[in-house]
Each structure stands twice: as structure tokens, then as C-alpha cells.
N, C-alpha and C positions, 0 to 999 in steps of 0.2 A: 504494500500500500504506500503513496507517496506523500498522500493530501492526508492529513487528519482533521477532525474537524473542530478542533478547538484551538486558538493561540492567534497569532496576528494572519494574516490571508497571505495564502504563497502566492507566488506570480505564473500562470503558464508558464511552460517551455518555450512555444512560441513565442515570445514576448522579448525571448533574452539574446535574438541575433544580432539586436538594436546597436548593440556595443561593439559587436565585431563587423558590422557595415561601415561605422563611421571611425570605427577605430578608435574608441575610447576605450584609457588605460585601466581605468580599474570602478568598481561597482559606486563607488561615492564619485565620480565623476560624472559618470552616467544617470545618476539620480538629481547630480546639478545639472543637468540638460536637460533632464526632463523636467524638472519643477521651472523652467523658466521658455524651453523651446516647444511652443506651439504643436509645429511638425512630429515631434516626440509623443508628446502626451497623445494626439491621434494615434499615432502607430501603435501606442501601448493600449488603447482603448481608456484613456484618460479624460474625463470633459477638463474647462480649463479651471473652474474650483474644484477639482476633486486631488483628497490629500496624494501623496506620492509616497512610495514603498521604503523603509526603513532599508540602508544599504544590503546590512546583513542578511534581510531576508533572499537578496542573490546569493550571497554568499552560501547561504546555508541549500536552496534550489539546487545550483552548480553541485555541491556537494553531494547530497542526495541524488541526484540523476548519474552522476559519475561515476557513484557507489554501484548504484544497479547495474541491473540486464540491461537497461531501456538506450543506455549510451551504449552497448556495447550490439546489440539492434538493428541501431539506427545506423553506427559506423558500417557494419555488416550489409545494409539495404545500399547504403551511397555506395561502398564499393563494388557490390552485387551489380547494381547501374550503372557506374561507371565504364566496369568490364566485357557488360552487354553492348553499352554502347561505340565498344572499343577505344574509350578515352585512356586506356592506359598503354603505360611505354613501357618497356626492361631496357632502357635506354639508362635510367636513372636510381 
């Protein structure tokens, strides 16, 4: 199980690619972009009063997903697709 149902609201999975498109360095970075960049809070499903996510609780997501099956899955699907689609080389 990932979500429980008591304690402060975790964030999607989807929600967290936000960081690695724009290239922000770490979760309290990301949480100042999004408490002030418009663009942001859309992408996270944020209206523009609505509070913003405690850094940690990425912190602890990340963790949790990394721990599991579900990261290891998902790497498993991308590379499965990649291979199908012949994007890989043994050049490298």
C-alpha cells in the first residue's frame, strides 16, 4: 500500500516530473516555484489560493516509490518500449 489514509496528503506520482523538466535542484526549490509560478500550480493541479505541499512530503513520495516494485515496473515498461521501439544502441 503507498497512500494511507491519515497524516498530511501525499502528492501523485505524476505530479513529480515537474522538477526534472525544468530542472530544479532539489524539493524546497520546487515548492518555491510552485507557491509563486502560475504555470506550476496548473501543472500540479493547484488553483492559485490553494496551500502548497510541505517539501518533505517529496521527499518522503520519492522515497517510498523507490523502495517499491512500482519504480522498478515502471523502469522495466520504459525499457521494454524502448527496445520494441529499437531506440537502443550496444554502441554505449
Amino acid at each position: 500500500m503507498l497512500y494511507v489514509k491519515f497524516g498530511r496528503p501525499s502528492i501523485p506520482p505524476e505530479r513529480l516530473p515537474l522538477k526534472a523538466l525544468y530542472t530544479i535542484r532539489s524539493e524546497r526549490q520546487l515548492i518555491e516555484q510552485i507557491d509563486y509560478n502560475l504555470l506550476f500550480r496548473r501543472f500540479v493541479g493547484l488553483g492559485m489560493d490553494d496551500a502548497v505541499w510541505a517539501p518533505t512530503t517529496f521527499t518522503k513520495n520519492r522515497d517510498r516509490l523507490l523502495d517499491g516494485d512500482i519504480a522498478r515496473a515502471f523502469f522495466d515498461a520504459v525499457l521494454l518500449h524502448a527496445d520494441t521501439e529499437r531506440l537502443l544502441s550496444d554502441e554505449h
